[in-house]
C-alpha positions in Angstrom: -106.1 55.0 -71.8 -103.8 54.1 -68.9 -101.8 50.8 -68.8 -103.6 48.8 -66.3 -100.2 48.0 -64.9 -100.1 51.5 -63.6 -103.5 51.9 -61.8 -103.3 51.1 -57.9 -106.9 51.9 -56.6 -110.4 53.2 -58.1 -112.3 56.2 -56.3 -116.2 56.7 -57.1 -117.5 60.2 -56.1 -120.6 61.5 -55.3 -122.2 64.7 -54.3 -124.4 65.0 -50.9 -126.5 67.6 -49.0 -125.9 68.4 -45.5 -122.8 67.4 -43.9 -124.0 66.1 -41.0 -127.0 64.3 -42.2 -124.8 62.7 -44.6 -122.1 61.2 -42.1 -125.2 60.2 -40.0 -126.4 58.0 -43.0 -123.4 56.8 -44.1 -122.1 55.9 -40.7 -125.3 53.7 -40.5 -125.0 52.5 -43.8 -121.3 51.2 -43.6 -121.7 51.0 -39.3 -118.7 52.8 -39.1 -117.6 56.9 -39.4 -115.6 57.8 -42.6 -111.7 56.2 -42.9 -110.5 59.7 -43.6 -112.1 62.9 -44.0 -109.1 65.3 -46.2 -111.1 68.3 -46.3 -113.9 70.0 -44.1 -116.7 69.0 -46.2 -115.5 65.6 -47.4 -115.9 62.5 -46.7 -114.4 59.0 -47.6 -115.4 55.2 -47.1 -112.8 52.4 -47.9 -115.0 50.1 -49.1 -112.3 47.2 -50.0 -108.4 47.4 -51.2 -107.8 50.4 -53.4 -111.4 50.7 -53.8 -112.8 54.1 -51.9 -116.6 56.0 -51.6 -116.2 59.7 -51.9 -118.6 62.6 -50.7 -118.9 66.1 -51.5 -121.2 67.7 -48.9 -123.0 70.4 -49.0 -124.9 70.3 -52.3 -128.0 72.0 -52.7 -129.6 70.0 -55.3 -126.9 66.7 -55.5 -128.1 65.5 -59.1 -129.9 61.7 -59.1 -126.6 60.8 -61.8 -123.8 62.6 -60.3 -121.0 60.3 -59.4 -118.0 59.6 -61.0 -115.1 57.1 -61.1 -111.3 58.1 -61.0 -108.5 56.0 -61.2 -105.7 56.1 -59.3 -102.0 56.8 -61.2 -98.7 56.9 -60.0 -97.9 59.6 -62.3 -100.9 61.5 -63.2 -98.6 63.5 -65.8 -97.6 60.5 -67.6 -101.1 59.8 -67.9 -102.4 63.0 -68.8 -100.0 62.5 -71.9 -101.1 59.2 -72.9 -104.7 60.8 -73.1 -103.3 63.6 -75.3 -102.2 60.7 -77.7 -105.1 59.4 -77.7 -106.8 62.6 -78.3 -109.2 62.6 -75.3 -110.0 66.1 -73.8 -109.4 66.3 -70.5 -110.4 68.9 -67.7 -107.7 71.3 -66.3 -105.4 69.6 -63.1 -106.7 70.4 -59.5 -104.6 70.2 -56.7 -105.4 69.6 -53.1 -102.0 70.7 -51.5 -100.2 68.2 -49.7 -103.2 65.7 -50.4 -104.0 64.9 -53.9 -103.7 66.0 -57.4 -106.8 65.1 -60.1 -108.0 65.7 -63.6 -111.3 64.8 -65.1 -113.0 63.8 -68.3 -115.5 61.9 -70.2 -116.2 59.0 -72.0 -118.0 59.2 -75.6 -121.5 58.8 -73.9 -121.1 61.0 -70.6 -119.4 59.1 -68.2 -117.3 60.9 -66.1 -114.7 59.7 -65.3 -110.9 60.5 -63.8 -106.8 60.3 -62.8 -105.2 60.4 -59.6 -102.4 60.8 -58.0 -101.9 61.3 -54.2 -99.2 63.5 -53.1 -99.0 61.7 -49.9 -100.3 58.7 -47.8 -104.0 58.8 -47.2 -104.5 59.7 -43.3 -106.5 57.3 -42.0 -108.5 58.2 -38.9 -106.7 57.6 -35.3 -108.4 54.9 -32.7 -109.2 57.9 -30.7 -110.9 59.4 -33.3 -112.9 56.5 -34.1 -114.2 56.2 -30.7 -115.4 59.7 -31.0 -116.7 58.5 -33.9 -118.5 56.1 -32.6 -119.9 57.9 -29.9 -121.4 60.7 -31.9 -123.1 57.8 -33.9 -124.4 56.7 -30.7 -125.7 59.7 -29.2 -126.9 60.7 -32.3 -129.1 57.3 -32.4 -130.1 57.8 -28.8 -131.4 61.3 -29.6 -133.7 60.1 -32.6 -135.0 57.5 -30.2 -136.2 60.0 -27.6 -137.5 62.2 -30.6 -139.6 59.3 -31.4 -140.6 58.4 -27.7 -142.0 62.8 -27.8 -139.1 63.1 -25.3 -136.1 66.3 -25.4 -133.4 65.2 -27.5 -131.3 67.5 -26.0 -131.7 66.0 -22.4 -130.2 62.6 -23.8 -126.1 63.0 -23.1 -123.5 60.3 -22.8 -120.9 59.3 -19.9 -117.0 60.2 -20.9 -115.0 57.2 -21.3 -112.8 56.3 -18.6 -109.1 57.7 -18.9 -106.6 54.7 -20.7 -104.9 54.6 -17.4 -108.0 54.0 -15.5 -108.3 51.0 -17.9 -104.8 49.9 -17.3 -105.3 49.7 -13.7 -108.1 47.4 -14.0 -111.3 49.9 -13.7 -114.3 48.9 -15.7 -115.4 50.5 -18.7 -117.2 50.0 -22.2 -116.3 50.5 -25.3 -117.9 53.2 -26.7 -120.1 55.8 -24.2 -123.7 55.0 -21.9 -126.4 57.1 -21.9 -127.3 59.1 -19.4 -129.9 61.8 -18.8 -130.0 65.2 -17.3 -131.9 66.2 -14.5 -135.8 66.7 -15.4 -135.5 63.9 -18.2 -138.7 61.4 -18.1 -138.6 58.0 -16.7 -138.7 56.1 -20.2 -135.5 58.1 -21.7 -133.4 57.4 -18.4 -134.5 53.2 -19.0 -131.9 53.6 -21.3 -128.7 52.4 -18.9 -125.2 51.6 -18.5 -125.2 48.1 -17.5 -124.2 47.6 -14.1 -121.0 47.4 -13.8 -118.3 45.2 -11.7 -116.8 46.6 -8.7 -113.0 48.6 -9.4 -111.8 45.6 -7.1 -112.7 43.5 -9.7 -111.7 43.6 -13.4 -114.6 42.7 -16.2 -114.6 40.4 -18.2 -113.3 41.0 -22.2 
């Protein structure tokens, strides 16, 4: 096994259906969208220092004993050889380009387990794209709301933030998007408002 001196974070992976209905979950599980997302049908939670939720979208049939814990290396090579002492078999390298190289393997009773090494600093999601985040999440909610209520999902729709230099020159806005509905939507979707808002004259209140 690795020197413990040598591990710098812990990954536990898991496999997932459909992509969308799993960032909806998740994003109301952890009440935020993923930290990073490295590949098209992958996504990743930090869920404290070092310590990171991964998920493989996608799955068909995403087994009830699936997931698996890695262990981060700074030199998965060095590793790999200290396993070979030790006369563990381990599962061929796979390398994400630019991203992240891993192998895996298992304990004596069928734990799977893994190395990693990054190949580069994580890329965390921008502001902006955690506002986007955010207001998928929120339309998204609205939308099952109507659904419930018997209403067109697909009339529900959401304001565009105002501009960052609109903000800087004192016009209201909130964090995140309102929601709106298009014309023809019934009277108990559009109760769902924007609170009223201050004059431009006037700047709100943080």
């Amino acid at each position: 096994m690795a020197d413990l001196h040598t591990l710098h974070g812990m990954t536990i992976a898991i496999n997932a259906g459909d992509f969308t209905e799993v960032l909806d979950f998740y994003t109301r599980v952890f009440g935020r969208g993923p930290d990073t997302t490295p590949m098209d049908d992958f996504l990743e939670w930090q869920i404290c220092d070092g310590t990171w939720l991964q998920i493989s979208t996608g799955h068909e049939r995403p087994g009830a004993n699936n997931a698996r814990i890695r262990f981060e290396v700074e030199d998965i090579q060095q590793a790999l050889a200290r396993m070979v002492e030790a006369r563990v078999p381990m599962g061929e390298s796979v390398t994400v380009p630019q991203v992240v190289v891993f192998s895996n393997f298992s304990d004596n009773w069928g734990n799977a387990l893994g190395f990693y090494q990054f190949l580069s600093p994580r890329q965390f999601v921008s502001d902006d794209e955690r506002r986007m985040q955010e207001a998928d999440a929120k339309l998204r909610r609205l939308r099952r709301e109507a659904l419930d209520r018997g209403e067109d999902p697909d009339l529900i729709t959401l304001e565009e933030p105002a501009a960052p230099d609109a903000e800087a020159a004192g016009e209201p806005s909130e964090p995140g998007v309102a929601p709106t509905m298009e014309p023809g939507g019934s009277t108990a979707a559009s109760a769902v408002q924007h609170p009223a808002q201050p004059s431009p004259a006037t700047p709100p209140h943080r």
